[in-house]
KOLTOR-708415 format. One record per residue: residue in one letter; residue number from 1; x, y, z of N, C-alpha, C, O in turn. Coordinates in steps of 0.001 Angstrom, whole numbers, plus 500000, padded with zeros to 6 digits. Layout:
<rs>
R  residu  num     n.X     n.Y     n.Z    ca.X    ca.Y    ca.Z     c.X     c.Y     c.Z     o.X     o.Y     o.Z
R       A  NUM       X       Y       Z       X       Y       Z       X       Y       Z       X       Y       Z
...
</rs>
This chain:
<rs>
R  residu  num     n.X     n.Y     n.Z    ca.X    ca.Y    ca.Z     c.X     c.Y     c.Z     o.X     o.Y     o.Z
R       X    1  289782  524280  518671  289480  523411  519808  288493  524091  520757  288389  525309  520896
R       X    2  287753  523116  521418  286615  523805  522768  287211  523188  523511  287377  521975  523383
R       X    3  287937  524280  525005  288086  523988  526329  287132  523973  527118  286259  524813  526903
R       X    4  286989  523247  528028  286348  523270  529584  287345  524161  530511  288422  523717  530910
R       X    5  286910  525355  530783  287604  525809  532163  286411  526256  533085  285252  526538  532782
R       X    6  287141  526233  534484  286136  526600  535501  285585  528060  535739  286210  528926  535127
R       X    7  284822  528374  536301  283924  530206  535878  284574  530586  536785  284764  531802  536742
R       X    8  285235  529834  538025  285368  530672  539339  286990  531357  539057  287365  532276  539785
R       X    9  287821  530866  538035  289039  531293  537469  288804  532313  536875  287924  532257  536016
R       X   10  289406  533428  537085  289752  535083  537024  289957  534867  535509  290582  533961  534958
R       X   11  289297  535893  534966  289462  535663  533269  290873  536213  532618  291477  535875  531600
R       X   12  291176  537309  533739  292354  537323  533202  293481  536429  533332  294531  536790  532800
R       X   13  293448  535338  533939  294111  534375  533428  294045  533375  532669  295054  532831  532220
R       X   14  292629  532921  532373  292295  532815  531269  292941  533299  529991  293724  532708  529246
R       X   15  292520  534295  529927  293102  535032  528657  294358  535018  528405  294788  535141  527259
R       X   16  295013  534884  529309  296868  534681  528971  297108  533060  528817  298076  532617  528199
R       X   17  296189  532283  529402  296509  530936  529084  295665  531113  527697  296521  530883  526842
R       X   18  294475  531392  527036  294145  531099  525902  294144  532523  525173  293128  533216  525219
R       X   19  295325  532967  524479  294937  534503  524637  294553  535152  523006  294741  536306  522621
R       X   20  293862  533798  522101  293071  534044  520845  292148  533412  520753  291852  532877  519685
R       X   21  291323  533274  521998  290480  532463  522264  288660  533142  522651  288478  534015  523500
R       X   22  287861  532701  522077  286717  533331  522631  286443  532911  524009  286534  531692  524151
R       X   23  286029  533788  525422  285635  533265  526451  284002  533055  526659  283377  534110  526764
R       X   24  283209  531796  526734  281915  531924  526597  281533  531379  527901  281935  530292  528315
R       X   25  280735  532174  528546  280317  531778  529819  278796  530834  529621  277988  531338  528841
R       X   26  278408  529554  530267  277309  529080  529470  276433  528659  530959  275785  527633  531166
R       X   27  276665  529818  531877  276196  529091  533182  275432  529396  533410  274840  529899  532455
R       X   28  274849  529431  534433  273243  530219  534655  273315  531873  535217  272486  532733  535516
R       X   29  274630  531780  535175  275363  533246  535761  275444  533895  534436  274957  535024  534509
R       X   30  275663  533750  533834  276002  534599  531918  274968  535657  531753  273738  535599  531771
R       X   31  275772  536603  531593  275221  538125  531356  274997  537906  529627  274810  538949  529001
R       X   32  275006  536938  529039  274843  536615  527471  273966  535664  527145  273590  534787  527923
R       X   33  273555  535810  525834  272414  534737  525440  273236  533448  525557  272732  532636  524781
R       X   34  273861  533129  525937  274376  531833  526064  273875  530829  527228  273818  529604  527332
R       X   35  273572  531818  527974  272737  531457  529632  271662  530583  528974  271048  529883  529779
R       X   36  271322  530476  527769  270469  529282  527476  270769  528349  527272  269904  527629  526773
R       X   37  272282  527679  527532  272408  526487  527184  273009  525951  528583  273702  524933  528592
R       X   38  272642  526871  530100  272520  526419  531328  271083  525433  530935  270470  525534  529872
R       X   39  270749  524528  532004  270358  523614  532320  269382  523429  533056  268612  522478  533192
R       X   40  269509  524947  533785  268566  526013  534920  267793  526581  533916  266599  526722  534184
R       X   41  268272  527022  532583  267025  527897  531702  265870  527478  531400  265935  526527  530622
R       X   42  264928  527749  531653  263433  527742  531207  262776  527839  529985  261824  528573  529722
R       X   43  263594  526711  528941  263094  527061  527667  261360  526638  527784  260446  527059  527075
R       X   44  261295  525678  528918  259943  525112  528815  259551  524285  527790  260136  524321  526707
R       X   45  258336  523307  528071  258224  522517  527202  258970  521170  526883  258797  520474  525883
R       X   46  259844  520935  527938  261102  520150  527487  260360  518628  527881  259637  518400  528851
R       X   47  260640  518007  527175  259699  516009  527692  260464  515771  528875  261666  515921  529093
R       X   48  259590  515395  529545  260266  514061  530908  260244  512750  530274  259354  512088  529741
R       X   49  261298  512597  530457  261861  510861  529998  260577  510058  530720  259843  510125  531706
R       X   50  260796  509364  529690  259851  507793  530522  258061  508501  531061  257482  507911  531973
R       X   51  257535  509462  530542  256579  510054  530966  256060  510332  530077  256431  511503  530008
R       X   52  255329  510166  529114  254171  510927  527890  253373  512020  528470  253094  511760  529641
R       X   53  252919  513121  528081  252041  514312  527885  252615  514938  529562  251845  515270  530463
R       X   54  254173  514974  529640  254444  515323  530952  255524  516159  530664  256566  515542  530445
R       X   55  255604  517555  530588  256826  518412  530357  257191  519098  531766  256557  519012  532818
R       X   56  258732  520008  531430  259259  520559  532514  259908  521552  531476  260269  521599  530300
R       X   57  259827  522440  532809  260706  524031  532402  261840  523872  531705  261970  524272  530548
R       X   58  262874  523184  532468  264287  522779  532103  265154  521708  532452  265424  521245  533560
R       X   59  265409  521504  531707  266391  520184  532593  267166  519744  533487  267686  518672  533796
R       X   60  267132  521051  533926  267492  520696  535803  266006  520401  536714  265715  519832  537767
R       X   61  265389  521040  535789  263870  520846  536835  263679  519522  537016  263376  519062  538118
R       X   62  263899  518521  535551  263782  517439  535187  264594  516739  536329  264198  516173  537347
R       X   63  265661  516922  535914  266850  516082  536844  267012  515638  538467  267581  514670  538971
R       X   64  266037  517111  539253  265906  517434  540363  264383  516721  540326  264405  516081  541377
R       X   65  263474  516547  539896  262150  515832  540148  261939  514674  540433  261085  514168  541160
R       X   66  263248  513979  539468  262885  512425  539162  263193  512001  540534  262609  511098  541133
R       X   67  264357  512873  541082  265093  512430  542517  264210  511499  543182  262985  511405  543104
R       X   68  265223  510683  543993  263902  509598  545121  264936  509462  546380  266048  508943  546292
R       X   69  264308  510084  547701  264716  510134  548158  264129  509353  549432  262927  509130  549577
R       X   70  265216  508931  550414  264234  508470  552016  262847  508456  552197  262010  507554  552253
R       X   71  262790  510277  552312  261463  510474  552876  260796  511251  552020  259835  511919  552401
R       X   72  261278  511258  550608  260621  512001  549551  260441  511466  548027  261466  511399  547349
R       X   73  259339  511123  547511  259714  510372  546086  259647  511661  545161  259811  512815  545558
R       X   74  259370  511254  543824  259113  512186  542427  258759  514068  543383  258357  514556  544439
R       X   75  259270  514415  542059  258169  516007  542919  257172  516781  541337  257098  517908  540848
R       X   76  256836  516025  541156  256224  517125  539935  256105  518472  539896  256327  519075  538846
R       X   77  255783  519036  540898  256028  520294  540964  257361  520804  540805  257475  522027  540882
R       X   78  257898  520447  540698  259666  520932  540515  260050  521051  538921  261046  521636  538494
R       X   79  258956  520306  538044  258790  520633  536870  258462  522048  536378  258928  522548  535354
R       X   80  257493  522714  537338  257221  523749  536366  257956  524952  536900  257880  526047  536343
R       X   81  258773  524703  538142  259616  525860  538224  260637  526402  537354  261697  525843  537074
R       X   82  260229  527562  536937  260805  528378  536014  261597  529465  536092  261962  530181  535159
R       X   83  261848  529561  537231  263016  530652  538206  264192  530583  538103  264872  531609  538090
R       X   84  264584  529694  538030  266157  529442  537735  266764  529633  539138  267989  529712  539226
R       X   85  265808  529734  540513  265873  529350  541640  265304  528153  542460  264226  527614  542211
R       X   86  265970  527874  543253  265771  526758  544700  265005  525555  543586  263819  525278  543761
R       X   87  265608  525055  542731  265373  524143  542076  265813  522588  542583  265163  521544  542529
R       X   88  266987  522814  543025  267393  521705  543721  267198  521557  544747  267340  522339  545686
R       X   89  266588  519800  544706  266383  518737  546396  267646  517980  546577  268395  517423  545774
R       X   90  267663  518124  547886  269018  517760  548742  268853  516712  549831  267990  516682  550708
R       X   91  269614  516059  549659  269632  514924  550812  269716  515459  552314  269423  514971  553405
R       X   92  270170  516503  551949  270048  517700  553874  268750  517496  554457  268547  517039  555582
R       X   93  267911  517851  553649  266411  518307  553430  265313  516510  553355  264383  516177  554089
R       X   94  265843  515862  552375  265120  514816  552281  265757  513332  552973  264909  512498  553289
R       X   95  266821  513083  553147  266938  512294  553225  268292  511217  552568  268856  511865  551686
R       X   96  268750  510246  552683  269345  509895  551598  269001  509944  550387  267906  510506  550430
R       X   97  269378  509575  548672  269061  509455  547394  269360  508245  547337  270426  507643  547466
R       X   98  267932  507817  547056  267665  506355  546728  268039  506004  545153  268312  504846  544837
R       X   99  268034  507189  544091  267950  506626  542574  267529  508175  542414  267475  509143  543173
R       X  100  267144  507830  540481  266394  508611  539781  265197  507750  539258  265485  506875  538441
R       X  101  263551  507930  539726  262947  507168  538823  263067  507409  537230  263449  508394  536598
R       X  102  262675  506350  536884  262310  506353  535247  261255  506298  535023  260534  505301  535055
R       X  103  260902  507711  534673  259873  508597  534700  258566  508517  536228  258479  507958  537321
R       X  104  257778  509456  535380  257433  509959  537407  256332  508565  537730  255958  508200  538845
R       X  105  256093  508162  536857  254950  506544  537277  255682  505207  537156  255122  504121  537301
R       X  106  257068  505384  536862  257919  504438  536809  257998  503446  537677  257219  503778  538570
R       X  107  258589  502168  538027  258771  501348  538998  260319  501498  539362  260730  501570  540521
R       X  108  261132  501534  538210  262174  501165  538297  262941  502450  538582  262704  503533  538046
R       X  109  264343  502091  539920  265314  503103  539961  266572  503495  539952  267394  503239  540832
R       X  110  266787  504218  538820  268395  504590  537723  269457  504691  539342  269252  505114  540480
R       X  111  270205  504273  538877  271462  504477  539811  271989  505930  539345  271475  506664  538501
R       X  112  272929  506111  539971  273259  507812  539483  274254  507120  537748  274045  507505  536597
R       X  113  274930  506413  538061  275439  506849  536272  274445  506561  535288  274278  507245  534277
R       X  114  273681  505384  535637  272206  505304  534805  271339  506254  534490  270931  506437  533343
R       X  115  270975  506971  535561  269974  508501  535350  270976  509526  534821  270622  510465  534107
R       X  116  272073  509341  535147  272700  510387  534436  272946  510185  532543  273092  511067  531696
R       X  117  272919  508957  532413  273232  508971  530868  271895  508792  530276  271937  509201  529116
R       X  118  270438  508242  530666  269018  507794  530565  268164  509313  530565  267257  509733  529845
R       X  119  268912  509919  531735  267687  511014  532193  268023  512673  531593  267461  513474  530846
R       X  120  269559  512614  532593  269920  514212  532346  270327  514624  530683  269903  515501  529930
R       X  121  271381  513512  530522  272040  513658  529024  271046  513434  528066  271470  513605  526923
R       X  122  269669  513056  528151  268881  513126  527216  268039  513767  527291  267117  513674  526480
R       X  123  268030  514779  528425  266825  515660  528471  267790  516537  527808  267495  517160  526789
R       X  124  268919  516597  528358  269932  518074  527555  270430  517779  526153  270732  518911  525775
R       X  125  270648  517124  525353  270383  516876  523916  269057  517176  523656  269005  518295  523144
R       X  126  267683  516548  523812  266584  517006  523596  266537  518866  523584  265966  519603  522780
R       X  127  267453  519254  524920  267197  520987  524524  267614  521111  523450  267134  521462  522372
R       X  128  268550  520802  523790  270304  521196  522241  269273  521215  521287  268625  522262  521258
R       X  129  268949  520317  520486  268178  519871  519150  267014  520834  518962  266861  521437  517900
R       X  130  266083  520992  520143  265135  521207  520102  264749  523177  520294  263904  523865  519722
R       X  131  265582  523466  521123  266127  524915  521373  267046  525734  521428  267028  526947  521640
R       X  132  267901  525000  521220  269481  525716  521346  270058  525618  520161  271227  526000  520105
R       X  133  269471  525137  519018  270420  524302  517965  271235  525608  517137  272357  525767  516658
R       X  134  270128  526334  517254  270549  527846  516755  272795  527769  516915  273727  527597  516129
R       X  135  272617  528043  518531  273221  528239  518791  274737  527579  518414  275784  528151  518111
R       X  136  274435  526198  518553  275497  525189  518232  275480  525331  517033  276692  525374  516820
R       X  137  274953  525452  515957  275587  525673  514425  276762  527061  514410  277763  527274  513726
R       X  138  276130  527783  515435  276802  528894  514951  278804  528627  515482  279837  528941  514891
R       X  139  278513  527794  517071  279642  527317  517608  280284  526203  516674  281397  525905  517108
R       X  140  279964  525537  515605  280559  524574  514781  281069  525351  513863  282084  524862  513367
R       X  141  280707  526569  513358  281261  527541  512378  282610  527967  513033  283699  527609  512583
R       X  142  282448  528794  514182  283596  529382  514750  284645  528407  515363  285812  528795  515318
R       X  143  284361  527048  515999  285397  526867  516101  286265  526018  515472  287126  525266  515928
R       X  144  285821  526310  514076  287304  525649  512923  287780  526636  513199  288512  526118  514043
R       X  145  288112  527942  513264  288944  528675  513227  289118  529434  514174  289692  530490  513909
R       X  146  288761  529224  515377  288977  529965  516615  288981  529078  518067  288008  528323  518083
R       X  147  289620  528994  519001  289868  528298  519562  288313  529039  520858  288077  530247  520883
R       X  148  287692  528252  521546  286817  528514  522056  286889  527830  523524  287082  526616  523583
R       X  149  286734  528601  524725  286646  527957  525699  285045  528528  527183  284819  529510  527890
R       X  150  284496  527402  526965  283267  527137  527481  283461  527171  529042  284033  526188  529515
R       X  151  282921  528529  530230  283071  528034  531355  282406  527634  532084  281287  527780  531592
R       X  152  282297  527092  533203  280933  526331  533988  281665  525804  535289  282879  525638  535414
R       X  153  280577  525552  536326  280855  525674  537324  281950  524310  537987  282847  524345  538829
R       X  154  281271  522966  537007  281742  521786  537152  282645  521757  535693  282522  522560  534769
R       X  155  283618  520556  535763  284710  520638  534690  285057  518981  535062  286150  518413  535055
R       X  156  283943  518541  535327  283872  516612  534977  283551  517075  533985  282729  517973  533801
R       X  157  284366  516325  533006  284203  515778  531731  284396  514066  531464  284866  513804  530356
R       X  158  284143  513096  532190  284271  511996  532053  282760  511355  532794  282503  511234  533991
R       X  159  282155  511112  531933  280358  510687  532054  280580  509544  533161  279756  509364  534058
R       X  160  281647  508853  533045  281028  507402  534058  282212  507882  535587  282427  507059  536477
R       X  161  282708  509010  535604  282866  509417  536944  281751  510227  537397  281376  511254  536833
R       X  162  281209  509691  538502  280280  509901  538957  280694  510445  540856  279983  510105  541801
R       X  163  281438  510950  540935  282491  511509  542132  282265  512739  542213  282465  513386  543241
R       X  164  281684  513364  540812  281295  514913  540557  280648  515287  539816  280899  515006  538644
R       X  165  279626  516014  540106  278481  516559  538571  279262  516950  537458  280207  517714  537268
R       X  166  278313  515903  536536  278818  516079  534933  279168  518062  534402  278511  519030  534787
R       X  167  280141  518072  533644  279702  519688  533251  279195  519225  531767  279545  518414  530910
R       X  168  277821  520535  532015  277003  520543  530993  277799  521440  529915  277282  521370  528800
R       X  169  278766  522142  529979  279650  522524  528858  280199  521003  528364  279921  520668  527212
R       X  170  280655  520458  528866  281505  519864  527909  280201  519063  526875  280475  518935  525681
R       X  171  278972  518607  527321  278094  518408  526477  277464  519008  525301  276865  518575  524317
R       X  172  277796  520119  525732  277898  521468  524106  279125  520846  523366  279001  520352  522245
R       X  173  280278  520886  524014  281369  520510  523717  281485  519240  522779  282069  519099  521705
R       X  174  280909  518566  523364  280520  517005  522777  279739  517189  521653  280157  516465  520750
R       X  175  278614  517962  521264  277500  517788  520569  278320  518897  519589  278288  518654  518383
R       X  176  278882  519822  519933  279603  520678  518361  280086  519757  517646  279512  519417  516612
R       X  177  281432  519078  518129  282234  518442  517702  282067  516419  517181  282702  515812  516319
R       X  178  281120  515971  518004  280435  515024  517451  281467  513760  518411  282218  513068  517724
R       X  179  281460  513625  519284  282381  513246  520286  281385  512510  521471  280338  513116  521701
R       X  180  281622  511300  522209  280908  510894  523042  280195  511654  524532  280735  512217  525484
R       X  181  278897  511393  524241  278252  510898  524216  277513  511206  522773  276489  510539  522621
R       X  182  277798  511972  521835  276901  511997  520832  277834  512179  519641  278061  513190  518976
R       X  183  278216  511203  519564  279335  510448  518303  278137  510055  517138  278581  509831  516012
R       X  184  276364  509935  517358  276200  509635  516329  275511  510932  515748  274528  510675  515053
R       X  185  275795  512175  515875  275544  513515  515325  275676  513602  514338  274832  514101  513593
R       X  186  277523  512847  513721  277775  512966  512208  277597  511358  511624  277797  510320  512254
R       X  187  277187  511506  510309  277436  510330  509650  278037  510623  508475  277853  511752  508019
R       X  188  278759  509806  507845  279558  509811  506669  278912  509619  505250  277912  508913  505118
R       X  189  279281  510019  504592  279027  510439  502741  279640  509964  502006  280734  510460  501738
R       X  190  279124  508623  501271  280206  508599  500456  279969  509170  499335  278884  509746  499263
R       X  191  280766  509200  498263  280673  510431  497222  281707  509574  496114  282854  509137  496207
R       X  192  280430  509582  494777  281156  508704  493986  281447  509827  492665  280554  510544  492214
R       X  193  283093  509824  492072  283384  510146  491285  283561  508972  489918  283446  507757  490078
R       X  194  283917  509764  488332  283947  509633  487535  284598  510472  486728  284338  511675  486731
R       X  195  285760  509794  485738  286036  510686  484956  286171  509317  483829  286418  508119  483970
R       X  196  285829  510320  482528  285603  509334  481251  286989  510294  480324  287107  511497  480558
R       X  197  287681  509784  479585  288462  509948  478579  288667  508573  477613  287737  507973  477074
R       X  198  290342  508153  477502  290050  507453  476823  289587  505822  477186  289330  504842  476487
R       X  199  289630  506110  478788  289061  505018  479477  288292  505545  480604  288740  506461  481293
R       X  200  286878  504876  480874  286677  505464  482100  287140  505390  483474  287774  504337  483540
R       X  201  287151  506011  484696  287680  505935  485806  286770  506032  486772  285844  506822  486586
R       X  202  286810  505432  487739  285631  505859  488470  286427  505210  490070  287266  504320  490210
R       X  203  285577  506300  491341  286556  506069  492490  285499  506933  493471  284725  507851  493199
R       X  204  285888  506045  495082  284904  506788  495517  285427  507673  496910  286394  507075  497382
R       X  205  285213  508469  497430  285746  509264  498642  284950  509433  499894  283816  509786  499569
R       X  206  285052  509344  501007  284186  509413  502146  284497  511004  502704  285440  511793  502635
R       X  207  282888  510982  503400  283151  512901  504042  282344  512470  505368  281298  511828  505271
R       X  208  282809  512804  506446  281943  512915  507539  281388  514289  507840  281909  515289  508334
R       X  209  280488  514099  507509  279348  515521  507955  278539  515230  509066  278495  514099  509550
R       X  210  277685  516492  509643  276614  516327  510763  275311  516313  510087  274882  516914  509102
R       X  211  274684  515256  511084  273415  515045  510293  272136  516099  510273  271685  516134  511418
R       X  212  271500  516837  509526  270609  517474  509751  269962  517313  510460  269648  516125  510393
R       X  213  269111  518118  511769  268222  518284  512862  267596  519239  512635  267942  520416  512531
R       X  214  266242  518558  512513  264629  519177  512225  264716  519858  513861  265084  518952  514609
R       X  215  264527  520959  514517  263682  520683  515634  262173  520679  515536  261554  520790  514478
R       X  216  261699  520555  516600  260198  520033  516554  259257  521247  517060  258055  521449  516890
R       X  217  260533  522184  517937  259808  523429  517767  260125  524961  516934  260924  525736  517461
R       X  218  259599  525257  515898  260159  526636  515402  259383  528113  516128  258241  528535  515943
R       X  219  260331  528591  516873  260111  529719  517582  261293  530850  517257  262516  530986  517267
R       X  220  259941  531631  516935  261210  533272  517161  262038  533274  518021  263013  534011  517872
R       X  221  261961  532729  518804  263242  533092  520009  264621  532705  519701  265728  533241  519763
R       X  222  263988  531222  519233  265848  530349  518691  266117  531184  517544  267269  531602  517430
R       X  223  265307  531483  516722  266308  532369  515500  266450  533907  515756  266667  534672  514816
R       X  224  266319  534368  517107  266745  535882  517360  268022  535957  518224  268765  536871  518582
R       X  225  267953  534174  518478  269540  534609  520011  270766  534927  519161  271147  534252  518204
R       X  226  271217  535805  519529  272546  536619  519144  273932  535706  520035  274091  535395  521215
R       X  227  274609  535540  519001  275748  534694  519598  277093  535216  518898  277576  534328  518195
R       X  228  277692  536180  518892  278662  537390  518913  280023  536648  519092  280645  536469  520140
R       X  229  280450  536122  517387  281964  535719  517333  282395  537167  516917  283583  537427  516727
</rs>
């Protein structure tokens, strides 16, 4: 199984509540290559929804750009910050949050559960697939047989409560295991047998597997990250 627990919980209790369990920190705080499947990381290159020949650092850059606020619309520049600092715009600062556009020349504006399932959750699958995938094969190996728990700062795990930022663990979480929002990861096999003697037999069996993912970029980097079961 993959848990959601919170980072700010003392690991040693952790460890006595899960105590054969790997602890993987996946925040932007992680002293481990795992810090790439924060949201803050700068794989770069990543598409802005609803925008052609328009990329961003990471998908918080993304998430934080589209913002529309009072006295502030789109920020393009918030795209190419690559710091993994002062990334986020705040209603302190701007104003109320009017929406998320859809994309930065867009007309139209996402309500927060709309931009959240349109904007964020598909810029962060787009990483997954595209840069991280490394990683998640290796987490689909280990946790048939090891119980694994993912920490992060937020621990919403329910997409249409919108009362609290989504945690981007449980979206790893989701995408190992093939679970909503990305239930269509695996598709099923059917698999036809035969046996001939003095009559033939024939019968067929279903397998749900995950579907192969090309990414679109091959870089040394995704096949050097070290991910230490």
């Amino acid at each position: 199984m993959i848990y959601i627990e919170s980072k700010r919980k003392k690991v040693e209790g952790l460890i006595k509540k899960y105590p054969n369990a790997i602890i993987a920190d996946v925040t932007s705080k992680s002293d481990t290559a795992l810090i790439k499947l924060s949201p803050f990381y700068p794989w770069g290159d990543i598409p802005v929804p609803y925008t052609p020949n328009m990329v961003a650092s990471c998908v918080e850059a993304i998430w934080q750009g589209l913002k529309v606020f009072e006295k502030s619309d789109v920020d393009v520049d918030t795209f190419k910050n690559d710091t993994m600092r002062g990334i986020k715009r705040s209603s302190k600062k701007y104003g109320q949050i009017l929406g998320h556009r859809r994309g930065v020349y867009g007309n139209v504006l996402f309500d927060y559960l709309e931009a959240r399932k349109r904007i964020y959750i598909r810029s962060y699958r787009w990483m997954l697939e595209n840069k991280a995938l490394y990683i998640i094969e290796r987490m689909r190996v280990a946790f048939k047989n090891q119980d694994i728990v993912l920490l992060d700062y937020e621990t919403n795990c329910d997409i249409t409560n919108v009362t609290r930022p989504l945690s981007h663990a449980y979206l790893v979480k989701a995408y190992v295991e093939g679970i909503e929002p990305f239930e269509d990861v695996k598709e099923k096999i059917v698999h036809h047998h035969y046996y001939t003697g003095k009559r033939t037999i024939s019968w067929t069996t279903e397998e749900e597997v995950f579907k192969k993912v090309q990414p679109q970029e091959q870089k040394d980097t995704q096949l050097s990250i070290e991910f230490d079961f």
